[in-house]
C-alpha positions as CSV (number, residue, x, y, z in Angstrom):
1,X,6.9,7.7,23.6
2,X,6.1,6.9,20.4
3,X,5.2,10.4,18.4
4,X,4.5,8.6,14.8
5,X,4.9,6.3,12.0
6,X,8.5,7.0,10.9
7,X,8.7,5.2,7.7
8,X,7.3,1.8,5.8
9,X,10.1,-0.1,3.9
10,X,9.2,-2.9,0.9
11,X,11.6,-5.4,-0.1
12,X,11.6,-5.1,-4.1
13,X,13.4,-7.8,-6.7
14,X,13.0,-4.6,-9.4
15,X,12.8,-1.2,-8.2
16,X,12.0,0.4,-11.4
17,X,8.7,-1.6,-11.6
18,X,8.4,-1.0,-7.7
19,X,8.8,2.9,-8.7
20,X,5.9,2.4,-11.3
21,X,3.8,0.7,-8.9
22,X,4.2,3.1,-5.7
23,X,3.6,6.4,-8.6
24,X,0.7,4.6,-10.3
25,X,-1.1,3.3,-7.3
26,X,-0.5,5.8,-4.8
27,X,0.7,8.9,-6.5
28,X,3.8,8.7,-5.3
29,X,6.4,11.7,-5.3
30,X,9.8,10.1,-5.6
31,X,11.9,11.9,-2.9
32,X,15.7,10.0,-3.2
33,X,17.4,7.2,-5.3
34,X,20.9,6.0,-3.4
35,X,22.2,5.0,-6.9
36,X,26.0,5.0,-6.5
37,X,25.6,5.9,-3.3
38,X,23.9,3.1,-0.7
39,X,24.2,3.9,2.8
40,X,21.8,1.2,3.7
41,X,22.0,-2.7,2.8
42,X,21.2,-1.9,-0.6
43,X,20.4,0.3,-3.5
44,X,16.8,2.2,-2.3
45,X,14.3,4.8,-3.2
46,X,12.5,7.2,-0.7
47,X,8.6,8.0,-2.0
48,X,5.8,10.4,0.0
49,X,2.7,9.4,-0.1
50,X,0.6,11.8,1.2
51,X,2.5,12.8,4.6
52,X,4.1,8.7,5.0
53,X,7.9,8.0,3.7
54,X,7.7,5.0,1.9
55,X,11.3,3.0,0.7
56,X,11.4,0.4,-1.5
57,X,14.9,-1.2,-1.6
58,X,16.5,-3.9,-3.5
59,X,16.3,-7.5,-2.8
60,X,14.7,-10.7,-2.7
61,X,11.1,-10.8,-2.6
62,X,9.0,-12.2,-0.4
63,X,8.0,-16.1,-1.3
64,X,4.9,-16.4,0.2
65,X,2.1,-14.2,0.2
66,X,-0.1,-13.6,3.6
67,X,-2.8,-11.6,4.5
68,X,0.0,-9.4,6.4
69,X,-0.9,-5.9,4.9
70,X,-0.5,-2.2,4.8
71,X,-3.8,0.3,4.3
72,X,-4.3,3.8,2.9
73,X,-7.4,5.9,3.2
74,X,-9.0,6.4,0.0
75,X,-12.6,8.4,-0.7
76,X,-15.3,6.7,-1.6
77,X,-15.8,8.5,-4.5
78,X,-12.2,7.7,-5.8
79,X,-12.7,4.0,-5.1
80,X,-13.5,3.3,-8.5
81,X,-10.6,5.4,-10.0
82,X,-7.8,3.5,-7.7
83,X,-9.6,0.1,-8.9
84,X,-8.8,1.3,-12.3
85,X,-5.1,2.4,-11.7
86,X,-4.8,-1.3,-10.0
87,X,-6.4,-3.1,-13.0
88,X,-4.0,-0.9,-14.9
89,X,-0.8,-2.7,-13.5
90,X,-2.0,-5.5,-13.9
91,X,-2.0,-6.6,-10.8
92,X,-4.0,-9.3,-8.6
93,X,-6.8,-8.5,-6.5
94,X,-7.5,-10.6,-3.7
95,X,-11.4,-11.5,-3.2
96,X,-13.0,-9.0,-0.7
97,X,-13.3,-10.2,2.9
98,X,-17.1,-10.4,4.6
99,X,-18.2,-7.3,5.8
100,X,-20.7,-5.9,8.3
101,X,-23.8,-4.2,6.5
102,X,-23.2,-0.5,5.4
103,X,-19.4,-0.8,6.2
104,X,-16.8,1.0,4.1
105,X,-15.1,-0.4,0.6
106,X,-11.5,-2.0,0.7
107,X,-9.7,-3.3,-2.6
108,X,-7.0,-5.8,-2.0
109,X,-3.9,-6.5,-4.1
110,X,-0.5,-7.6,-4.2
111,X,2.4,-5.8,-6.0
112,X,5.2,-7.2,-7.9
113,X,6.9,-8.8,-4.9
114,X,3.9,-10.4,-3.0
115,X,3.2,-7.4,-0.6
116,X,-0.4,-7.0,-0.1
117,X,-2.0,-3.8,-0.1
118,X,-5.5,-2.5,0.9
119,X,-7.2,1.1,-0.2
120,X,-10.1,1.3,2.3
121,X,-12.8,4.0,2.5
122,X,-13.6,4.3,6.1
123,X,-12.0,5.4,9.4
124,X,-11.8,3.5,12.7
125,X,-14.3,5.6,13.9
126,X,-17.1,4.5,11.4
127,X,-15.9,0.8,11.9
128,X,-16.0,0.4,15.7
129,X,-19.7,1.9,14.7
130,X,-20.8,-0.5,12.5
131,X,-19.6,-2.8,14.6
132,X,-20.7,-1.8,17.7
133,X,-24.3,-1.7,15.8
134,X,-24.2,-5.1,15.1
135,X,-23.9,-7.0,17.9
């Protein structure tokens, strides 16, 4: 039986700017750096975010960009605050995606190595709502 998410690993070309990113963005508490020491395929960092284990290790980037994506919960009120941290990094926001009336907030953006992300304001819960409302 599967008890949980175990971890999330992103495939970085720089893991210094991939350190920035994950502490800017997300707030990230770097946990381990294998430097010297790889046990894995490469050289990687371990981040919390919140109660997730995030690891961003080296390699080559992805060379294509999709609409394949992870989300985090954000508040409402912070929504603005994470837009700023985003437009901070200079990073690219993908146009929003239509929405049902009343729906929560999601910002989408790609990192350094083409992952997209999404901070999103709402819950399943309110979504399957709004959703079952509207048809």
């Amino acid at each position: 039986m599967i008890e949980a998410l175990s971890h999330i690993t992103f495939i970085v070309k720089d893991l210094n700017k991939a350190t920035d990113f994950f502490r800017t963005i997300f707030n990230a508490e770097e946990i381990y750096d294998s430097f010297g020491k790889n046990y894995s395929l490469s050289r990687e960092k371990f981040f919390r975010i919140g109660d997730l284990w995030i690891v961003a290790m080296e390699g080559s980037p992805l060379k294509e960009r999709s609409y394949n994506h992870v989300a985090f919960k954000i508040s409402e009120s912070e929504f603005e605050e994470y837009l700023l941290r985003i437009q901070k990094l200079g990073l690219e926001i993908k146009p929003p995606r239509p929405r049902v009336d009343g729906e929560a907030r999601s910002v989408y953006f790609y990192d350094f190595d083409n992952h997209l992300f999404e901070l999103h304001t709402g819950t399943l819960e309110e979504r399957m709502k709004k959703y079952s409302n509207n048809e």
